[in-house]
N, C-alpha and C positions, 0 to 999 in steps of 0.2 A: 304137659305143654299148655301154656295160656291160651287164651284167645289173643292177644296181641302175640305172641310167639308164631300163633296158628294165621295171622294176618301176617304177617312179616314172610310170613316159610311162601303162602299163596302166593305173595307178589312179586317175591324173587324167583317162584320158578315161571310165572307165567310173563315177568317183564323184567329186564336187564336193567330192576335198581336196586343200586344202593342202599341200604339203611342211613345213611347221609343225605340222600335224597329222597328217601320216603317222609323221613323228619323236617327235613326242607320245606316239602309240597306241603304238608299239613301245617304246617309252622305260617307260611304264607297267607293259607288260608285266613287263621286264626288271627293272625295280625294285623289285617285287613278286613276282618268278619265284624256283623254289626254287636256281638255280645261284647266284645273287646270295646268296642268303640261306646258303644252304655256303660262300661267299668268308666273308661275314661270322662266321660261325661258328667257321671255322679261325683265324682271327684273335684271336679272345674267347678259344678255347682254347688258343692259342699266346701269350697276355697271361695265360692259369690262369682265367680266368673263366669258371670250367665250370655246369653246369647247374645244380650241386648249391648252391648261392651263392642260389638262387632256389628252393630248399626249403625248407620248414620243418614243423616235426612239427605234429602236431593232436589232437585228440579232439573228441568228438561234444559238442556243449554242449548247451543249454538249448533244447527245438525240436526234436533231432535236425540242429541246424547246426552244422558243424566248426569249431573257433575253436583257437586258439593259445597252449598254458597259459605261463602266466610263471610256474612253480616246476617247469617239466622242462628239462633239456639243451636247445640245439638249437642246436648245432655244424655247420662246416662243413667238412670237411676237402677240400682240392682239391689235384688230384694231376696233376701239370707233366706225363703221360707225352707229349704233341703236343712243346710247345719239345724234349722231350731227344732224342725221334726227329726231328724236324725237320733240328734243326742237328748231328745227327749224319751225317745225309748230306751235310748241307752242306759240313761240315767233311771227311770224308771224300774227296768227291768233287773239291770246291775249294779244300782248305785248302793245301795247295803249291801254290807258283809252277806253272801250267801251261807246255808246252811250242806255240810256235807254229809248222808247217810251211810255209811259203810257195813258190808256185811263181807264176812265177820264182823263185829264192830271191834276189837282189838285191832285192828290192822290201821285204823282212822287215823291214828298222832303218824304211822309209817307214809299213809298215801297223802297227807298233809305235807309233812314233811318232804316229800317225792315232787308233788306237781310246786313250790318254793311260795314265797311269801307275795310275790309279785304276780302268782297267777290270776287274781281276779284283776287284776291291770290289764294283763295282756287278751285274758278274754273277754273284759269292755271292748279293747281295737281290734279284736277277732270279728265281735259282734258288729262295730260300727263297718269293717271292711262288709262285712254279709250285707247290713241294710244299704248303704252306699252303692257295693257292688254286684249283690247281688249273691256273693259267695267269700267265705272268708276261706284262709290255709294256714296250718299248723304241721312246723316241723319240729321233727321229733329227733333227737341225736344224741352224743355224748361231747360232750366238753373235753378240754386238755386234760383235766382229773380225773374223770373217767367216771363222773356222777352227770345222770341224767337231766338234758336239757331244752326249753323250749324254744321255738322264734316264730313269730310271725313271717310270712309270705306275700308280697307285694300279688295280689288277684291276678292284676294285667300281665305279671311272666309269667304266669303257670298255666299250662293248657293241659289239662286232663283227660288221657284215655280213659273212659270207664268198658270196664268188661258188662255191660247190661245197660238196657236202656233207661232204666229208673235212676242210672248214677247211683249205686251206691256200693258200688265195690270197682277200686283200682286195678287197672290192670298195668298201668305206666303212669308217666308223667314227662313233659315237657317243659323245660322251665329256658328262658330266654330274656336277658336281664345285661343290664349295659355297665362297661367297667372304663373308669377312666386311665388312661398310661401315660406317659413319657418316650415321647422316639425323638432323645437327642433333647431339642429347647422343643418340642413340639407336641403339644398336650392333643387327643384325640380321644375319642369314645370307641373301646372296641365290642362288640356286642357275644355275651357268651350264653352259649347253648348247652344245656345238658339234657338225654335220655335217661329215665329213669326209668328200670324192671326188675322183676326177681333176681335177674342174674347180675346186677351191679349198676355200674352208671357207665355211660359213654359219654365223654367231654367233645365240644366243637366251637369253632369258630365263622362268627357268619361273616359274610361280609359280599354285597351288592346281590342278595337273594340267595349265596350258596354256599356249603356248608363245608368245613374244612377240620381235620381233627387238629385237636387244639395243642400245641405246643408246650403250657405250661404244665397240662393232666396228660395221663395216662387211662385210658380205662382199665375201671377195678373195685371191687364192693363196694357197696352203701357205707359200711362203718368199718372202723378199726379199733381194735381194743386197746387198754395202756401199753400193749408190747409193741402196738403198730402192726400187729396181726390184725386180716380182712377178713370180715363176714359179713353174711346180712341177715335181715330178720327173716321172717316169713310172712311180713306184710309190708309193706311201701311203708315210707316212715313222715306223712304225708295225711290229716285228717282236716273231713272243711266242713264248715259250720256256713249252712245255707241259709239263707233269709228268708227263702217259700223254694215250696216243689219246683218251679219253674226257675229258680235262681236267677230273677228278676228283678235289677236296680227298685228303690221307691221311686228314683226320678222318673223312670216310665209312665207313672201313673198320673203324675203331676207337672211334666216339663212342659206342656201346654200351657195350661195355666198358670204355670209363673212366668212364662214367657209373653202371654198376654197382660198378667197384670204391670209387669215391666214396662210393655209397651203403653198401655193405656198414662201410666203414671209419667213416662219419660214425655209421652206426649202432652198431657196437663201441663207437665215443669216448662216445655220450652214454649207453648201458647202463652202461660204469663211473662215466659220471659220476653218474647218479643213482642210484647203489648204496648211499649213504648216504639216500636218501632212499625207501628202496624201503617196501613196504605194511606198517604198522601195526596189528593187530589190539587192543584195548583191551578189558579187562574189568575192569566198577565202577570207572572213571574218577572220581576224588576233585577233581572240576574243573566249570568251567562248562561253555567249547564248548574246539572243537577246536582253533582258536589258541591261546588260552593253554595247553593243553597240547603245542604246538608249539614255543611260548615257551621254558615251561620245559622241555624235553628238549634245546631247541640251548644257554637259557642255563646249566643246572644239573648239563645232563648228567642227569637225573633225573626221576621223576612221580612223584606219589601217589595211590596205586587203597587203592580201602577192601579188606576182607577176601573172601578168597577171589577178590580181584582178579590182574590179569595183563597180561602185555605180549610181544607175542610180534613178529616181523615174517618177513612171507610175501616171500622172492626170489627172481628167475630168472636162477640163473645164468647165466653168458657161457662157452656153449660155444669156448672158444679155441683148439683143437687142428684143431679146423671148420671152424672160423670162417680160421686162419691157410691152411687145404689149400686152400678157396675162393679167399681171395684173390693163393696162388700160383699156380692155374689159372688166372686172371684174368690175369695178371701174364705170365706165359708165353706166351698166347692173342693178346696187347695186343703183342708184340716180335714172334711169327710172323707175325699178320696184318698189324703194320709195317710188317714186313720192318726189323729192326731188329736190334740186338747188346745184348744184357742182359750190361753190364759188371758187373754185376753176379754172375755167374752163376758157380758152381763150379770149371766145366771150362775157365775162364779162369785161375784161379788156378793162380802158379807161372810155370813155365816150357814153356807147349803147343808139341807138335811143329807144322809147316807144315800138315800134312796136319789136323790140327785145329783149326786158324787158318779155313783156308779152309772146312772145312764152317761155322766159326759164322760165318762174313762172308758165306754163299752167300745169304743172302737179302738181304742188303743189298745186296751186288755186282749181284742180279737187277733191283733196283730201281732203281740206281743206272744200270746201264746203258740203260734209255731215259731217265732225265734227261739222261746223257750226250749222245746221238745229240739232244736237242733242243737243245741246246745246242751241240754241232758246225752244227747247221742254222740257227739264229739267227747266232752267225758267220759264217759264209758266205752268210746273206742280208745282213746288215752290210756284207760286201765290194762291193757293188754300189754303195752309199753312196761306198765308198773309193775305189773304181774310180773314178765319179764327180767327185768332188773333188779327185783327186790328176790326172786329165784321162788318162788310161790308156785305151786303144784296149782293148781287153780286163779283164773281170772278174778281179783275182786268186782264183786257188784256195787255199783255208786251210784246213790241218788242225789242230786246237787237239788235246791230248793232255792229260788230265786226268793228274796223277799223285797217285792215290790214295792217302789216308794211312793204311796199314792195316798192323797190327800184325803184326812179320814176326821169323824169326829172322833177323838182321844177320848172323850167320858163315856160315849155308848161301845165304842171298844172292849174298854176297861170292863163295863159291865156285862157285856158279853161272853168274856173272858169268866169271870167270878160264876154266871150263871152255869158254862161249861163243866164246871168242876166236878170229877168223878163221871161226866159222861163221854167225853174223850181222853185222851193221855195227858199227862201233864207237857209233855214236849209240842203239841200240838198245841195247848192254850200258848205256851211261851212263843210258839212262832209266830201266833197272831196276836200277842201284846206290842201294844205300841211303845213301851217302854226297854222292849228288849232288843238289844243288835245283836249279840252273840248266845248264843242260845246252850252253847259247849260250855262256856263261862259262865253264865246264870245255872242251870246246873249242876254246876260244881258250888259255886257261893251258897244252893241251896241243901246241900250235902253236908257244906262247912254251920252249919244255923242249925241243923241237924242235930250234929256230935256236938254242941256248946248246948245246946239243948237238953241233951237226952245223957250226954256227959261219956257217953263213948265212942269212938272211932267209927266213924262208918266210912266204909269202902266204896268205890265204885262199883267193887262186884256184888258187892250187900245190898246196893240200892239200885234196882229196874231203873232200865235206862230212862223211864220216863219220872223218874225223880220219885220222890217220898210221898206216900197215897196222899191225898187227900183228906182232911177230915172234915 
């Protein structure tokens, strides 16, 4: 018996509920809890729909109640800094062709073949769902054909049992996700609920906080084979790729900060803009009220004040020298606590040496490397699947190898590469040339240079995987 098996049995003998409503009360929680509401958030602000979109200026009106003038600015300016840190590691981390190690290594063209061609796509948006939300999901299944399949997981339906407190073994899952219908001409959103355990799935329907079984499912295993016969595995078919131990949005770290710089900047924009409209002093005003002499200064450019009259106008300037030093503190503050590369930034310009390469990528490298290692571990929880379906007496071992795209000198590369030679593998210089993307393919081309060389066949088995010695 599980531990959610063992939580379930407890609380139905000691209190008259349901598994309908034990799924309910936690479901509620979670849907209203603030982890869900930081998924959602990083989301809003990786789409630029920042706080500041939901401000607006005021003064004190009539009463002492704050109302909304319609003759001031009230601009918004929203400032992308989440997307450009986002897909900055993304790109960085995943934007080359990864390298795949397999042991055996016969098995490599099979578990290639297995995870499809589109998999480093899909674990870029695995990867951006973790940095965004803090936690990415990967399901695992069979298709109509009965060849194994992946999909992504929307973060914010899925609420995870873990059997342990460190999260890293399932014991359920909750998933709760909104489907559109048809009752008659009348389009509506109905919200569906599924329980996921060892022993299958239970389907529900929610609706104004409570839980109902659902009409179109039946509960009944995880999978079915081509005959339409149910089983399941022996693991939930359910792997997540975290972005840190704590499975913590980046916008946590940073939503202050872009929230101030927002505000500092929207306020700049609307001080200049209503700089033509700034305070008016009037004396012996040759008029009735104060519209028509608003009138005539937009239409005439002009007014008429009797004698010894005047027109004077009181403004506060825009400190901009300030105002610009704040919001590059701001700005600086917003890429360190990132952990991000301000392409932006001086000491990029030109031509920098290695060694000043690597201090400005050292925070990003920091960060990058436990997305890393979640993502070697998501793999190789994957391989069980593979194992699995491909009928393998043993789990294959996989070591995926990001090759990071990071701004480098090409000629001190190259020679470091050359110098290598005969002190580590040949596979090893290849993965750090900067001319190489596929490292399986280069390999082989130099296998094929080989045999036109040497004038006879060589095999893959003839030549160590780390290619033809060096001389």
């Amino acid at each position: 018996m599980t531990y959610m098996e063992e939580l379930l049995a407890a609380i139905r003998a000691g209190a008259p509920m349901t598994t309908a409503q034990i799924v309910s009360t936690e479901l509620e929680a979670w849907l209203h809890g603030p982890k869900r509401a930081a998924m959602l958030a990083g989301q809003r602000y990786y789409e630029a729909h920042n706080n500041i979109l939901d401000c607006h200026r005021t003064v004190i009106g009539k009463d002492g109640v704050p109302e909304r003038p319609r003759n001031m600015a009230d601009n918004h300016l929203c400032h992308a800094f989440l997307p450009e840190l986002v897909d900055q590691k993304i790109q960085y981390l995943l934007g080359k062709p990864y390298s795949l190690q397999c042991q055996p290594e016969r098995l490599t063209e099979q578990v290639c073949e297995a995870l499809g061609e589109d998999f480093q796509k899909l674990l870029a948006r695995l990867a951006r769902d973790a940095v965004n939300k803090g936690i990415g999901w990967l399901y695992v299944y069979y298709d109509e054909d009965g060849s194994l399949a992946l999909k992504r997981m929307e973060p914010e339906e899925m609420l995870p049992l873990w059997a342990d407190r460190d999260h890293t073994r399932l014991d359920g899952m909750i998933r709760c996700y909104p489907v559109e219908c048809y009752e008659g001409r009348t389009k509506r959103i109905r919200e569906k609920v599924e329980l996921w355990t060892q022993t299958g799935v239970e389907y529900f329907e929610r609706y104004h906080g409570t839980l109902t079984p659902d009409p179109d499912h039946a509960p009944g295993p995880m999978m079915t084979d081509a005959a339409g016969k149910g089983w399941n595995w022996e693991r939930l078919p359910f792997l997540p790729l975290k972005y840190n131990d704590l499975e913590q949005p980046l916008l946590c770290r940073i939503q202050s900060l872009v929230d101030e710089y927002d505000r500092v900047a929207t306020g700049d924009s609307n001080t200049l803009q209503d700089q033509p409209n700034s305070i008016l002093v009037v004396r012996n005003y040759d008029g009735t009220d104060l519209g028509e002499f608003r009138r005539n200064l937009v239409a005439y450019r002009a007014v008429k004040v009797s004698d010894a009259g005047g027109l004077e106008a009181l403004t506060t300037p825009l400190d901009v020298e300030a105002s610009n030093r704040h919001l590059e503190r701001i700005r600086r503050d917003i890429y360190a606590f990132g952990r991000g590369v301000d392409t932006r930034n001086e000491r990029l310009a030109g031509s920098p040496s290695g060694v000043a390469l690597k201090h400005e990528y050292a925070q990003l490298d920091l960060d990058c490397n436990a997305l890393e290692q979640g993502v070697r571990s998501l793999v190789q929880g994957l391989m069980w699947f593979v194992g699995v379906t491909l009928g393998l007496a043993e789990t294959p071992r996989v070591r995926l190898v990001c090759n990071r795209d990071i701004l480098i000198s090409e000629e001190a590369a190259i020679a470091m590469c050359q110098e290598s030679q005969g002190i580590v593998s040949r596979r090893t210089v290849l993965e750090n040339h900067p001319w190489v993307e596929e490292v399986q393919e280069e390999m082989q081309r130099l296998r094929e240079e080989q045999t036109e060389e040497t004038g006879q066949p060589v095999s893959a088995a003839a030549v160590p995987p780390d290619g033809p010695a060096a001389t």
